[in-house]
KEFI-704495 format. One record per residue (C-alpha): residue number from 1; x, y negated, z. Coordinates in steps of 0.05 Angstrom, whole numbers. Each point is the difference from the previous one (the first is absolute). Example, Ala and Ser with C-alpha at 12.3 -4.5 7.8 and 13.67 -1.06 7.14 Angstrom:
BEGIN
<r><seq>1</seq><px>246</px><py>90</py><pz>156</pz></r>
<r><seq>2</seq><px>27</px><py>-69</py><pz>-13</pz></r>
//
This chain:
BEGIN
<r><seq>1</seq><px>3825</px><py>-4380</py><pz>3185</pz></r>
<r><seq>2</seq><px>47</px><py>-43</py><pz>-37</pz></r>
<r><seq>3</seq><px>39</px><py>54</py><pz>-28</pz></r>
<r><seq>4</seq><px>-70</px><py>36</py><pz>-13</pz></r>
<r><seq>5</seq><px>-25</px><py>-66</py><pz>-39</pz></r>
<r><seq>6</seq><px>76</px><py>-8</py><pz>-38</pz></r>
<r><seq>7</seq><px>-1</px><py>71</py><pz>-28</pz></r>
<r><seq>8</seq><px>-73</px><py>-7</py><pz>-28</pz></r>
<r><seq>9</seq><px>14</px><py>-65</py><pz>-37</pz></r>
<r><seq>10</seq><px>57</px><py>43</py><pz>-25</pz></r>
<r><seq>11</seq><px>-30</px><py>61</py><pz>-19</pz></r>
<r><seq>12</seq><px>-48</px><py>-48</py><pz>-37</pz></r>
<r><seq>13</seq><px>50</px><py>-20</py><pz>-41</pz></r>
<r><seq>14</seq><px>19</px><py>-73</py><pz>30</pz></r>
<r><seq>15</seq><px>64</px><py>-27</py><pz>5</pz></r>
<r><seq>16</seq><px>8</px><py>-42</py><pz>69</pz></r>
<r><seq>17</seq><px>50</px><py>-51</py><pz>11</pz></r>
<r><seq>18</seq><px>8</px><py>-13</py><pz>68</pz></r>
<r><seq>19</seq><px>-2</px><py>-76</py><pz>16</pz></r>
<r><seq>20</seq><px>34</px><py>-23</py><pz>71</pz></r>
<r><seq>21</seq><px>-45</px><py>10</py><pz>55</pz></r>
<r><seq>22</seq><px>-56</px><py>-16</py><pz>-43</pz></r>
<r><seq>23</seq><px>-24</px><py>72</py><pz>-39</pz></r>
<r><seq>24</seq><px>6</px><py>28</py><pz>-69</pz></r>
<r><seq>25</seq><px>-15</px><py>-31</py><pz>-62</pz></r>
<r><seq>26</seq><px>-26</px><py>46</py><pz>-58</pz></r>
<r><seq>27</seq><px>-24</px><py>-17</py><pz>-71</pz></r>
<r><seq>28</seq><px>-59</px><py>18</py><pz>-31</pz></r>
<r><seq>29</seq><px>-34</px><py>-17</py><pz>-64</pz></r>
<r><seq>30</seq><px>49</px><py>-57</py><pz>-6</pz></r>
<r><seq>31</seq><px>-10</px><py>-30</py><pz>68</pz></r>
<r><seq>32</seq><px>41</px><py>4</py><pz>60</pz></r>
<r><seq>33</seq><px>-40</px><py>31</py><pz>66</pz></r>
<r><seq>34</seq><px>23</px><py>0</py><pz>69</pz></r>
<r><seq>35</seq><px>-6</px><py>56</py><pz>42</pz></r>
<r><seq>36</seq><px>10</px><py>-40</py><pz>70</pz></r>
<r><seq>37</seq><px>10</px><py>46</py><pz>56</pz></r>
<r><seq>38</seq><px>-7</px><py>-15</py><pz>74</pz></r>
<r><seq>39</seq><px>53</px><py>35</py><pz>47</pz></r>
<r><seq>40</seq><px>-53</px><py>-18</py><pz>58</pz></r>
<r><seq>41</seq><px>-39</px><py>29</py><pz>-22</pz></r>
<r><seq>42</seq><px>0</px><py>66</py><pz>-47</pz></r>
<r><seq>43</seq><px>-79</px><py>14</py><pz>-7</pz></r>
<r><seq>44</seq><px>2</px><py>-61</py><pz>-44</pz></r>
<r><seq>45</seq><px>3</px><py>-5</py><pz>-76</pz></r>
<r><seq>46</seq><px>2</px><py>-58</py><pz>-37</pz></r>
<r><seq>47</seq><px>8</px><py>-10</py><pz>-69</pz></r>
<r><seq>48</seq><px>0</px><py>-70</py><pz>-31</pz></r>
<r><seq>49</seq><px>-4</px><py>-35</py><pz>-70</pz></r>
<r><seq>50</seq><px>49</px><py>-59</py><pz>10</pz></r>
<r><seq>51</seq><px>-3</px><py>-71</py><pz>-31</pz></r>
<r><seq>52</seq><px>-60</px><py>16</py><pz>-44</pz></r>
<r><seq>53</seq><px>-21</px><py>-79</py><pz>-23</pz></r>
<r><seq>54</seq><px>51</px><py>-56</py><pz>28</pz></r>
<r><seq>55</seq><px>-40</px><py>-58</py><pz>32</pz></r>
<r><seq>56</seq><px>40</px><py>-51</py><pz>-48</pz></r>
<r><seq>57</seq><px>-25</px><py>38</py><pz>-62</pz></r>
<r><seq>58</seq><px>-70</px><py>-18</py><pz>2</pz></r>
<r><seq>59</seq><px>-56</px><py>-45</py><pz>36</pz></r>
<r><seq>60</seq><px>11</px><py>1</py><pz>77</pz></r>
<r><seq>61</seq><px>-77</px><py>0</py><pz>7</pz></r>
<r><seq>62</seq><px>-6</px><py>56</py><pz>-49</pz></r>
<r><seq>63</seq><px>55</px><py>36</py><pz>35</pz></r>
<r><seq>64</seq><px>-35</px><py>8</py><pz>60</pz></r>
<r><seq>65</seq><px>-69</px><py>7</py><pz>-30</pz></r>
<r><seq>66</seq><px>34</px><py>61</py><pz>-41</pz></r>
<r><seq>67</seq><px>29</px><py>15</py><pz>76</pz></r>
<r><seq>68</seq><px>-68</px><py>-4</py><pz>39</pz></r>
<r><seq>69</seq><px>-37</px><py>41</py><pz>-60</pz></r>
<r><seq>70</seq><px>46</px><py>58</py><pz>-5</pz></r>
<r><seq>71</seq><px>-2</px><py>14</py><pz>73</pz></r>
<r><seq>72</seq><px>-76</px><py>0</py><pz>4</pz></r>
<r><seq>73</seq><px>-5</px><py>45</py><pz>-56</pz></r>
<r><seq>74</seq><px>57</px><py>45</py><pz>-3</pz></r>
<r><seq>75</seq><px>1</px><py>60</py><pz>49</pz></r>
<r><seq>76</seq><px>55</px><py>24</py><pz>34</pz></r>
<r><seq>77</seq><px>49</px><py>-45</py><pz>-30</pz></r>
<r><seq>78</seq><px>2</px><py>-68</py><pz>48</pz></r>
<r><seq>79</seq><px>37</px><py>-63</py><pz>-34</pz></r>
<r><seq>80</seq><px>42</px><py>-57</py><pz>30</pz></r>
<r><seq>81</seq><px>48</px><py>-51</py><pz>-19</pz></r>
<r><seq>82</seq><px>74</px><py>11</py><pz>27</pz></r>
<r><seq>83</seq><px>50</px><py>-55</py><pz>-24</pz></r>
<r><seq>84</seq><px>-38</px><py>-41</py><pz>-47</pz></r>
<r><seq>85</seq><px>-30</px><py>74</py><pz>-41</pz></r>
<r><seq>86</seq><px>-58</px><py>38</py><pz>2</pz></r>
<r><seq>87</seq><px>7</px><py>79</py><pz>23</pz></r>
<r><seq>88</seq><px>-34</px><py>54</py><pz>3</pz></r>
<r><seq>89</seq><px>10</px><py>52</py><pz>57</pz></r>
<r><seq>90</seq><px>-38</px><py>75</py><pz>11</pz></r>
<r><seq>91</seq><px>16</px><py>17</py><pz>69</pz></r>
<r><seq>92</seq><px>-21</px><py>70</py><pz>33</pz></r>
<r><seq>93</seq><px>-2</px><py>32</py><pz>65</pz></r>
<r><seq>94</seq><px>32</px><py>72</py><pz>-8</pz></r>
<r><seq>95</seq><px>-16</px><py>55</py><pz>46</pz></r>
<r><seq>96</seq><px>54</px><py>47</py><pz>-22</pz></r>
<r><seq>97</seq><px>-34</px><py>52</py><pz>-42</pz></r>
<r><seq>98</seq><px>-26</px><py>-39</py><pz>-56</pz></r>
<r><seq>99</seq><px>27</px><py>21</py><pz>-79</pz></r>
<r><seq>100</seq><px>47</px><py>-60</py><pz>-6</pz></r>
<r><seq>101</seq><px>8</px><py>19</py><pz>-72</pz></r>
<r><seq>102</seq><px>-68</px><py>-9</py><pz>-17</pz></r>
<r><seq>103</seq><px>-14</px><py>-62</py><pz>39</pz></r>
<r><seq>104</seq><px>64</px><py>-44</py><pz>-18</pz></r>
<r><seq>105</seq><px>-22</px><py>-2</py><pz>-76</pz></r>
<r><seq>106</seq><px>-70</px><py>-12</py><pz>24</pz></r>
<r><seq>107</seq><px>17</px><py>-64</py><pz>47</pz></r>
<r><seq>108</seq><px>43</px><py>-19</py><pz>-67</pz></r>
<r><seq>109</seq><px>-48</px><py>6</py><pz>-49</pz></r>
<r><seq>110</seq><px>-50</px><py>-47</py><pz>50</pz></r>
<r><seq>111</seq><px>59</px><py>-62</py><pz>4</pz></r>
<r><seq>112</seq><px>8</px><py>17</py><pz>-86</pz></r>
<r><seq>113</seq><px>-77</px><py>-8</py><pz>-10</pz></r>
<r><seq>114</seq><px>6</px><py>-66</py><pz>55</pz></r>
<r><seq>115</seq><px>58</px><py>-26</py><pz>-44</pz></r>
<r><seq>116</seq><px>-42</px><py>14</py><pz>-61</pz></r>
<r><seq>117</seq><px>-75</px><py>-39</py><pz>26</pz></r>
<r><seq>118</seq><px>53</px><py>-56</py><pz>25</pz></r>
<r><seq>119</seq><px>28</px><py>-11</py><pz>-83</pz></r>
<r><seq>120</seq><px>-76</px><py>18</py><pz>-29</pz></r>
<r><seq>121</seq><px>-26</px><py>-56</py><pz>46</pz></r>
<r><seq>122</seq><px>55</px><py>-52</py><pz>-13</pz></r>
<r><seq>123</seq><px>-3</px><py>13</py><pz>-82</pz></r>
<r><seq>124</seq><px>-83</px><py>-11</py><pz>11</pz></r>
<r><seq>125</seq><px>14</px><py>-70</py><pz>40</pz></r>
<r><seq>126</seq><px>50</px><py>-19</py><pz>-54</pz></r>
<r><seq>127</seq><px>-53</px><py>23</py><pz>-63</pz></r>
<r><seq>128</seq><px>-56</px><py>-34</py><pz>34</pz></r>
<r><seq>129</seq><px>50</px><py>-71</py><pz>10</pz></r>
<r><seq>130</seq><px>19</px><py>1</py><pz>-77</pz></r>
<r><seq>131</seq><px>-72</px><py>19</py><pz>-26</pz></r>
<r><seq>132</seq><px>-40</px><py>-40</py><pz>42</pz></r>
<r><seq>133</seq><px>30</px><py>-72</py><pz>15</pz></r>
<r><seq>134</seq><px>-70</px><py>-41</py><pz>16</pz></r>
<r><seq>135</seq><px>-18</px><py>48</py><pz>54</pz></r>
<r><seq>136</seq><px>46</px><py>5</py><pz>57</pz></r>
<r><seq>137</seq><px>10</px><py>67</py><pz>28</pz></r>
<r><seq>138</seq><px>58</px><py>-17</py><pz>65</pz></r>
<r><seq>139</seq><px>-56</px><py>21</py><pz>45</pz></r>
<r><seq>140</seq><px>-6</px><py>73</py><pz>-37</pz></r>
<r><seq>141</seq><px>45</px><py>51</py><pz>1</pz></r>
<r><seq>142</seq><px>-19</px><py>66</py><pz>-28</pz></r>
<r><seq>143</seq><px>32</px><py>65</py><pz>11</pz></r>
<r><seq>144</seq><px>-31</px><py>71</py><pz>-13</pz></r>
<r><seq>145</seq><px>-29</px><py>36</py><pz>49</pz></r>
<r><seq>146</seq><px>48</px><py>57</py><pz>32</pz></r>
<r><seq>147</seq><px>-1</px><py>66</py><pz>-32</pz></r>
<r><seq>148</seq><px>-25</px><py>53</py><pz>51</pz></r>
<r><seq>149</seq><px>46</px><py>59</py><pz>-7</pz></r>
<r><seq>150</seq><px>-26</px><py>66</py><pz>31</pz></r>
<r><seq>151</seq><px>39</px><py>41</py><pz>44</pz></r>
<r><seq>152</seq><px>-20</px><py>72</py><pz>19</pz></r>
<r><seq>153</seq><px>25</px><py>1</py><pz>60</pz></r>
<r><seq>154</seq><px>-8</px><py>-68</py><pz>20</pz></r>
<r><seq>155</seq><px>67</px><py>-17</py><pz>23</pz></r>
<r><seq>156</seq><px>1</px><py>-76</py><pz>-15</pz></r>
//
């Protein structure tokens, strides 16, 4: 399944650079994504959004506010902290005949949209600081609701 998963990234037009023992790395839209395979286990796919917001660059409250929010409103996409950052990871369960070329860009367009609510929510909680300095908002922490995206086949 490895091989299967390699040569769709691939034929999608994604460069991978292997990292030791740890999975692929592969850009897109600017960012570096991981594609972190498990040789335990090859009905696994996981594809994660490294180092998204660094726990020293902002409010450690707000960090894990932003943390808690995200993964009770974003589907599909779970986020954690691993070595002081926040990620984002999309793991999948594959049963072997799923279209890998139409699913990769789908799990990478859900951590793109969770990278995206992450910035809109952190430029709100920065506006709302410098516009409003008589009410304090540290116990609010806004960030839009999750876009649904529909899927025909409902793969996800």
């Amino acid at each position: 399944m490895k091989e299967k998963i390699k040569n769709a990234f691939e034929a999608l037009g994604f460069e991978l650079e292997e990292l030791d023992d740890f999975g692929c790395k592969f850009q897109y839209e600017g960012s570096n994504y991981l594609w972190m395979y498990c040789d335990n286990d090859d009905e696994f796919l996981n594809i994660s959004l490294p180092g998204v917001l660094d726990l020293e660059k902002v409010d450690e409250m707000l960090f894990y506010k932003l943390m808690d929010h995200l993964n009770g409103t974003l589907k599909y996409v779970k986020v954690n902290m691993l070595h002081d950052s926040m990620w984002f990871f999309y793991e999948r369960e594959l049963t072997g005949d799923e279209d890998l070329e139409r699913i990769i860009p789908r799990m990478i367009s859900h951590l793109y949209h969770a990278m995206d609510m992450l910035h809109k929510g952190i430029e709100k909680r920065s506006a709302d600081d410098n516009d409003d300095s008589t009410t304090s908002t540290s116990d609010v922490v806004e960030v839009e609701d999750a876009e649904i995206i529909s899927d025909d086949n409902n793969q996800d």
